[in-house]
C-alpha positions as CSV (number, residue, x, y, z in Angstrom):
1,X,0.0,0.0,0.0
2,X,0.8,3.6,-0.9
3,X,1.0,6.1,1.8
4,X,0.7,9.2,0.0
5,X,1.0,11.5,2.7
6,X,4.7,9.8,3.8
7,X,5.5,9.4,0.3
8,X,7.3,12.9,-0.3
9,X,10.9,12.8,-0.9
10,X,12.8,15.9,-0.2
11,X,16.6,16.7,-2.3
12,X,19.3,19.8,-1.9
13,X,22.6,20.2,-3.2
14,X,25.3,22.3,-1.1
15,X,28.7,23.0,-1.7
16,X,31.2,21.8,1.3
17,X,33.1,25.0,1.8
18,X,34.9,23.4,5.1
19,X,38.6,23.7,4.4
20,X,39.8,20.4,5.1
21,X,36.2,18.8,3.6
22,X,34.4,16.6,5.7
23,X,36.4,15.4,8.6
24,X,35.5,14.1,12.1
25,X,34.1,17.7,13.8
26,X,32.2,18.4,10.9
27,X,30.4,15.2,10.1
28,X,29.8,14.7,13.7
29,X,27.6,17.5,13.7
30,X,26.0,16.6,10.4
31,X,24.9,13.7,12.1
32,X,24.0,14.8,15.4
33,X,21.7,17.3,13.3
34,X,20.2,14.7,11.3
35,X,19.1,12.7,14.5
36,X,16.9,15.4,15.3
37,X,14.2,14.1,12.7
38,X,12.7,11.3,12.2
39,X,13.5,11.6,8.2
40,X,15.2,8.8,6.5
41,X,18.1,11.3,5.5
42,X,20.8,10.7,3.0
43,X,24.1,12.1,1.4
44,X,26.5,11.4,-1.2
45,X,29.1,13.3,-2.7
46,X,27.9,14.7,-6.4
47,X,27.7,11.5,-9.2
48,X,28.7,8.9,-6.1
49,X,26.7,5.6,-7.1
50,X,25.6,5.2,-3.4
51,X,23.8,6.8,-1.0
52,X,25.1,7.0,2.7
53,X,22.9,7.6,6.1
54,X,23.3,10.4,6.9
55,X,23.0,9.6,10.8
56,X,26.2,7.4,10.7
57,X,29.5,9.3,11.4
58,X,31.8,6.6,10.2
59,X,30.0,6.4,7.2
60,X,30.5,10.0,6.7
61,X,33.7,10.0,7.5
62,X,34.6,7.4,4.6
63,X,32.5,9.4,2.4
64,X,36.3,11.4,2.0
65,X,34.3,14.8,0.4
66,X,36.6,17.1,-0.2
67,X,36.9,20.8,0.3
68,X,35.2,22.3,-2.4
69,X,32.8,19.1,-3.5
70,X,29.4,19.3,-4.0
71,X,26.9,17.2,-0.8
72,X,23.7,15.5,-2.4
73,X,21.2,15.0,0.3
74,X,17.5,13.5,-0.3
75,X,15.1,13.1,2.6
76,X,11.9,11.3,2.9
77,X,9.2,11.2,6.0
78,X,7.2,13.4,7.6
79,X,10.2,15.9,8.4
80,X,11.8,15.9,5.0
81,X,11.8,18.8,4.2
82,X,13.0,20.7,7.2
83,X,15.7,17.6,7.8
84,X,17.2,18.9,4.0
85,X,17.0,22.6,4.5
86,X,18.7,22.3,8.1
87,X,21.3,19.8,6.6
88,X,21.9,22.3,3.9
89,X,22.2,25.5,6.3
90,X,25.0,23.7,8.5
91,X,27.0,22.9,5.5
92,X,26.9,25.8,3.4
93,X,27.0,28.3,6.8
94,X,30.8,25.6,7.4
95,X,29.6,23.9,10.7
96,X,29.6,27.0,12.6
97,X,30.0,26.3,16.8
98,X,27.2,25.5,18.7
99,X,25.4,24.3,15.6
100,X,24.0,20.4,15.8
């Protein structure tokens, strides 16, 4: 069955302006940010063939972005669409403190 009102999927793409890319302090908060919804969130680096949660830090980690690359990130749930814009926000305004 087809839950319409579940079924929306969210996508934004941010350039990673961090300038050593996405290390430990910076992913951590990525994912301490995508916790807070209940979205299934993900991210991959621009033309990656797979998609990474979003709410692993490891997994982050290993995604090796570099300074300069472009972040994919697709949501889908009932939070979507704010999980995407936050996610966005953090990485284009570089991870500031006391952000996630």
């Amino acid at each position: 069955m087809l839950d319409r009102a579940d079924g929306q999927n969210f996508t934004g793409n941010v350039r990673l302006v961090h300038a050593v890319g996405m290390h430990a302090r910076p992913a951590v908060k990525l994912t301490k940010l995508a916790k807070k919804f209940q979205a299934q969130i993900s991210v991959r680096v621009a033309g990656a063939p797979e998609w990474i949660n979003a709410k692993s830090v490891a997994k982050i980690m290993a995604m090796r972005a570099a300074h300069g690359s472009t972040i994919e990130i697709k949501a889908s749930g009932s939070d979507a669409e704010a999980a995407v814009a936050a996610l966005v926000d953090l990485v284009a305004s570089d991870f500031p403190d006391g952000a996630g």
